[in-house]
C-alpha angles and dihedrals in degrees: 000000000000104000112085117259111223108272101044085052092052090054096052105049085054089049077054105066103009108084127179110286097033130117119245128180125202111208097202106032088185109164090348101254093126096034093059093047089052096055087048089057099054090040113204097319103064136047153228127226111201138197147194144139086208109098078193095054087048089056097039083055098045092058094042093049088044089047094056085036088244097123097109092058090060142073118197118208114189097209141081125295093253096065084067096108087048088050111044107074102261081235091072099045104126089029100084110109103175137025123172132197133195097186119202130050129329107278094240102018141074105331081197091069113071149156119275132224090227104059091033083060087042093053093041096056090043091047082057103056088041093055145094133255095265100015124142131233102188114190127190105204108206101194096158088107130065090249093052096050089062093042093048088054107047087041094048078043084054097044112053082043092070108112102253086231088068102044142351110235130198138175125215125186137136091244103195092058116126129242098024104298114208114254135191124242097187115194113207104198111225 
């Protein structure tokens, strides 16, 4: 097969935009894959910032960070993805190049607890405004689940909604795939 599946495409818009020395955030850390890919990216100069309201995910991530000896590139924030502007230093605001979100419930964990179209909104306009001319928010929307199927349509409602003068915003999904694959909607900020 020659077009990208999800993930890989995922992958490759952040290696895109996300260079050795910047600074990345992962919105949903869950069991830390994305996490770790993105600390290898920036190298020892640059940093993740990582989220999630999991204490579990943050575990998971911590031994899987530990594991690869990436720990120190990373800093693990155990709440949700809307407290991001409180988090990054004010004096790196501008600076982010990269933010990634797996929407949905922890593989592995509580289906019940799930992300939220409020706070992914919330995230997303702070990320914005966080961001860098030319960074990437990638975002892997899981809408197999009742819950993912609200929170697909008020965020696809809020995205094409963002004035083309901010960001630059595409979807990306195999669309005669059978039982709701999970698709991409990736924002380029202007």
């Amino acid at each position: 097969m020659k077009l990208q599946r999800i993930l890989p495409f995922a992958k490759q818009l952040l290696q895109t935009s996300v260079n050795s020395g910047d600074i990345v955030v992962d919105a949903t850390v869950g069991n830390g894959h994305d996490t770790a890919f993105l600390a290898k990216i920036v190298g020892e100069n640059g940093h993740v910032y990582g989220f999630d309201i999991q204490k579990q995910a943050i575990i998971n991530t911590i031994d899987r960070l530990k594991t690869e000896n990436l720990e120190e590139r990373v800093t693990l924030v155990h709440q949700g993805h809307e407290t991001v502007s409180s988090v990054i230093p004010h004096h790196l605001a501008g600076e982010v190049a990269g933010a990634i979100f797996n929407l949905g419930y922890l593989p592995g964990g509580d289906p019940s607890i799930v992300t939220l179209p409020d706070t992914t909104k919330s995230a997303i306009e702070q990320l914005l405004k966080l961001m860098k001319r030319e960074g990437i928010i990638v975002i892997v929307i899981y809408h197999g689940h009742t819950e993912g199927k609200l929170e697909r349509d008020e965020l696809m409602n809020f995205v094409t909604s963002i004035d083309p003068q901010v960001a630059h915003v595409i979807q990306y999904q195999f669309i005669n795939k059978q039982n709701n694959p999970p698709y991409i909607v990736a924002i380029e900020k202007c």
